[in-house]
C-alpha positions as CSV (number, residue, x, y, z in Angstrom):
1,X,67.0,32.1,60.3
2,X,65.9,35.4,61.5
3,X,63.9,35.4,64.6
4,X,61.3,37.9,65.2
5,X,58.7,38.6,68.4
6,X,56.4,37.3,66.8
7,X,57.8,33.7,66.4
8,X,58.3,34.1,70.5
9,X,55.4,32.2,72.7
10,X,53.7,34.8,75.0
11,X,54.7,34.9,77.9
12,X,52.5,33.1,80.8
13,X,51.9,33.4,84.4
14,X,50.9,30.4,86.7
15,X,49.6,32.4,89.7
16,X,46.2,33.2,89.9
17,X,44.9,35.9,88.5
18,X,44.4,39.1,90.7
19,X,41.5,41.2,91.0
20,X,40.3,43.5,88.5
21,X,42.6,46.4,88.4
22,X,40.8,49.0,85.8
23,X,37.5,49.2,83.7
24,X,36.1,46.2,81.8
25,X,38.3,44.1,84.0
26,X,41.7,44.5,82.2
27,X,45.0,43.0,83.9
28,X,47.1,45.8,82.8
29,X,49.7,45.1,85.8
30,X,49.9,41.5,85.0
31,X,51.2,42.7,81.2
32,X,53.0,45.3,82.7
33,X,55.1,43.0,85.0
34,X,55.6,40.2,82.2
35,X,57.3,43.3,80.1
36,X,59.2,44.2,83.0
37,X,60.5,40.5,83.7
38,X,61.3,40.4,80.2
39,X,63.4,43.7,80.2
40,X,65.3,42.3,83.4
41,X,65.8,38.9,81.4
42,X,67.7,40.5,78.6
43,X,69.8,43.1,80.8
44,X,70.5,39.8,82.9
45,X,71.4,37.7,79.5
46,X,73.3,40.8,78.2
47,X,75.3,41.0,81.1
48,X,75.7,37.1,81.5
49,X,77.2,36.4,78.2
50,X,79.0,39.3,78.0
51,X,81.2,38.1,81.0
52,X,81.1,34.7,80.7
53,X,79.8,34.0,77.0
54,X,77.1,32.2,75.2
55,X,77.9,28.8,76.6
56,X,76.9,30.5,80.1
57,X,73.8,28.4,81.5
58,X,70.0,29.4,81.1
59,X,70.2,29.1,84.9
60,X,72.9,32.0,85.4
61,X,70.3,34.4,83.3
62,X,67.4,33.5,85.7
63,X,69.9,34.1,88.9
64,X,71.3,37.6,87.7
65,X,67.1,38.7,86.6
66,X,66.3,37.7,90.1
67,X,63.5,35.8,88.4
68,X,62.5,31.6,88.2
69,X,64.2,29.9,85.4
70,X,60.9,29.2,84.3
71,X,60.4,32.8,83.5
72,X,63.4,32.6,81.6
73,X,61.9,29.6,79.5
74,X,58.2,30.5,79.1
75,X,59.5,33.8,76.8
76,X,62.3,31.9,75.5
77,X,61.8,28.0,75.1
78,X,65.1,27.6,74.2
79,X,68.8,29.0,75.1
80,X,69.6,28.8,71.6
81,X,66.6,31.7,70.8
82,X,67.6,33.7,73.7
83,X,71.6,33.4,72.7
84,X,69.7,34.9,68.9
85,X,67.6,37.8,70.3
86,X,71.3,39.0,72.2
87,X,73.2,38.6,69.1
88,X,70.5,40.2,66.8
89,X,70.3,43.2,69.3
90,X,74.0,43.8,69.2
91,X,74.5,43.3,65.5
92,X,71.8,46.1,65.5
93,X,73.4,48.0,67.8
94,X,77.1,47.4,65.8
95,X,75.3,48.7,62.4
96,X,73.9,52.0,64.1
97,X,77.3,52.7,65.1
98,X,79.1,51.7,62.1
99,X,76.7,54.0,60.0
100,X,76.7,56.9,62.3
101,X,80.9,56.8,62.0
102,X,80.3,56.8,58.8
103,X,77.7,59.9,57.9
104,X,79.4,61.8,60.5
105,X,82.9,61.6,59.7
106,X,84.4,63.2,56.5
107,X,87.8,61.6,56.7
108,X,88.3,57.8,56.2
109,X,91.0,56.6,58.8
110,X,88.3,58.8,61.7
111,X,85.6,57.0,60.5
112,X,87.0,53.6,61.3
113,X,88.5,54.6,64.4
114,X,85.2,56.2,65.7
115,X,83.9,53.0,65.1
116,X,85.8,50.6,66.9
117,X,86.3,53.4,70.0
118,X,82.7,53.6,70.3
119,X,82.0,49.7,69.7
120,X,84.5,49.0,72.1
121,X,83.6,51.2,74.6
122,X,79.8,50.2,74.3
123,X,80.7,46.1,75.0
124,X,79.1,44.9,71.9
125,X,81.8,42.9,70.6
126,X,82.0,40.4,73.3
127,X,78.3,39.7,71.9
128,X,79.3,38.9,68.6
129,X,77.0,35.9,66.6
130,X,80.2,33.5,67.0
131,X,79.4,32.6,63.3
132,X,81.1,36.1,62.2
133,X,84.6,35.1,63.4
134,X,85.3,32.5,61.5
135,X,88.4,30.4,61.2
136,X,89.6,29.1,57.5
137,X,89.6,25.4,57.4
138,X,93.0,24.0,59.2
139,X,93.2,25.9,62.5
140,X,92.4,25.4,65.3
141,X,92.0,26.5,69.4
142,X,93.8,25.5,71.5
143,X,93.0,24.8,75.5
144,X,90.1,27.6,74.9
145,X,86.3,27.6,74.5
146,X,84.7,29.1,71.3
147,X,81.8,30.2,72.7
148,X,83.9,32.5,75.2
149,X,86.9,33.6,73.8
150,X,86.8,35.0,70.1
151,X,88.5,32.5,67.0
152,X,92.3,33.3,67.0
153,X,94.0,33.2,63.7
154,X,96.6,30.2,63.8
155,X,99.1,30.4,61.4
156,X,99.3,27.6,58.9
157,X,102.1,25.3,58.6
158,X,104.6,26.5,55.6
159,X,103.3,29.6,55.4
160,X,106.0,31.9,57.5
161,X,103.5,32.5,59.9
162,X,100.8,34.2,58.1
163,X,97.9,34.4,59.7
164,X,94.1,35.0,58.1
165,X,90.7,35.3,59.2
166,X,87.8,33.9,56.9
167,X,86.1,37.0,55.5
168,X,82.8,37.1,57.1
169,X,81.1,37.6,53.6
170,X,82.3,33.9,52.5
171,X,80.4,32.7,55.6
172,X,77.2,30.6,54.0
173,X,74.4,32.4,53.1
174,X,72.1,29.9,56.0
175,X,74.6,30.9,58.5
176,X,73.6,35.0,57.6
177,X,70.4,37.2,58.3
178,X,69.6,40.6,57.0
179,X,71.3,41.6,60.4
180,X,74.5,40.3,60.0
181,X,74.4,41.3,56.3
182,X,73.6,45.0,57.3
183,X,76.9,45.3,59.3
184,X,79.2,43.3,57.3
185,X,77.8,45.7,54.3
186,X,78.5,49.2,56.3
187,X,81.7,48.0,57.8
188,X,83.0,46.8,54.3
189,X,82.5,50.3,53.5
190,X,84.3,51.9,56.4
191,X,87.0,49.5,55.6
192,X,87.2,50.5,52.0
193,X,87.8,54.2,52.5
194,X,90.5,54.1,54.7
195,X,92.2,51.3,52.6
196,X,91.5,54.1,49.0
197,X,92.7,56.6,51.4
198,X,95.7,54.6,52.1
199,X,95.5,54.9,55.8
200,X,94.9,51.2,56.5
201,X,97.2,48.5,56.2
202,X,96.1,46.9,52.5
203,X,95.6,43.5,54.0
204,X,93.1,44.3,56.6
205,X,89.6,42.8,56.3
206,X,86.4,43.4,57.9
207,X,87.2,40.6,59.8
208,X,89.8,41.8,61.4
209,X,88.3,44.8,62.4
210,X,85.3,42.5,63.8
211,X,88.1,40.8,65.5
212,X,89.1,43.9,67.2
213,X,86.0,44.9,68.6
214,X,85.3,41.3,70.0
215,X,89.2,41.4,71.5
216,X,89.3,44.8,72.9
217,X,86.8,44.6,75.3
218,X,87.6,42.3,78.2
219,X,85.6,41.1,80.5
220,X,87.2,42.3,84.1
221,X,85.2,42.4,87.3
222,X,86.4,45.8,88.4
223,X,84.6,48.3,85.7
224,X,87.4,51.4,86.2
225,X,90.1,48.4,84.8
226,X,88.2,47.3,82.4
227,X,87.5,50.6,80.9
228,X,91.5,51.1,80.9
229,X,92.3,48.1,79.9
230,X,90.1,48.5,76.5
231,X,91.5,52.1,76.0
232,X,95.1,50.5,76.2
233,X,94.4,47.8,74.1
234,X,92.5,49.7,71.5
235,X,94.8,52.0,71.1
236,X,97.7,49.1,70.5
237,X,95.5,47.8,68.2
238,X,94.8,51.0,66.1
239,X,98.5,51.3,65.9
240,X,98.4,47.7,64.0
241,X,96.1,48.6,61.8
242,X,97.4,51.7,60.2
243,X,99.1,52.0,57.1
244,X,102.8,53.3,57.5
245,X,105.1,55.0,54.8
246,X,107.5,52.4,52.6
């Protein structure tokens, strides 16, 4: 289900109310420092889950916003909508991207790769709904957690080691919001072209190139590595993906 502000309780404050501040008594800095406690709660959550994913604790938010975990839970009553607004932001965010790659670049194969360079480089995909990498029924983790590390394909027994990635679109339609269809709709179309244009490998899904964004972009505690190691990696990656002459 799609959550919107408006399904969000407002947020509350326990401590007494201060003086009047401006004509007619308003508390203008009392809504002004609710917004900006919210604004450090999602830059906190952002940065939280990004590093240590969704299964991070409500209580790690609250430390990194320098803010009561009670702030946290008065906007957000639940981890689960807080885990939600992140996701929803950065599906957004994914579908700007994806559509400005798109409109901007003429030729198929630069489209894609402006894509995943600037999703990449932007963090997003280590904020991925988990729901959009999907496992087909069989496989399995091993020794990792979901909720941190993206769904590896597992190669089925008897196959010859053929791995696959359940295309997001067969995902059920309860598990999807307009969001998610937005960039599974754009990206599907970025995919499309460079396949036509014969510059992408025929059996690559939008999946996979979900998978990429959520792969390339480690989490490492010194930023200058992390940017290198998501350049390197990307561009190994990008290799994978394109088509190459018979």
């Amino acid at each position: 289900m799609h959550i919107q502000d408006s399904q969000w309780p407002a947020t509350t404050s326990t401590a007494p109310r201060t003086a009047p501040s401006g004509p007619a008594g308003r508390s203008a800095p009392l809504r002004v420092d609710a917004q900006r406690n919210l604004e450090h709660v999602l830059r906190a959550a952002r940065e939280v889950f990004g590093e240590l994913g969704y299964g991070a604790p409500m209580e790690d938010v609250a430390r990194r916003a320098r803010v009561g975990v009670g702030t946290v839970y008065r906007r957000f009553p639940s981890k689960d909508v807080l885990v939600r607004r992140i996701a929803e932001e950065e599906t957004a965010r994914l579908t700007d991207q994806a559509r400005a790659a798109l409109g901007q670049e003429d030729e198929p194969w630069s489209a894609l790769s402006r894509f995943l360079r600037t999703s990449v480089e932007s963090g997003a995909g280590r904020l991925l709904p988990p729901r959009m990498l999907r496992v087909e029924v069989g496989t399995a983790l091993t020794g990792q957690d979901p909720a941190r590390v993206p769904q590896q394909r597992q190669a089925e027994p008897g196959t010859g080691g053929e791995l696959r990635l359940v295309e997001p679109r067969e995902a059920p339609e309860a598990e999807q919001d307009s969001g998610t269809g937005a960039l599974l709709d754009v990206v599907g179309r970025l995919v499309d072209r460079a396949r036509e244009a014969g510059e992408l490998r025929s059996d690559v899904t939008v999946a996979d190139v979900l998978l990429v964004i959520a792969t390339a972009a480690p989490a490492l505690p010194d930023t200058a590595q992390q940017a290198a190691a998501s350049e390197r990696l990307l561009e190994i990656l990008l290799e994978g993906l394109r088509s190459r002459p018979a």
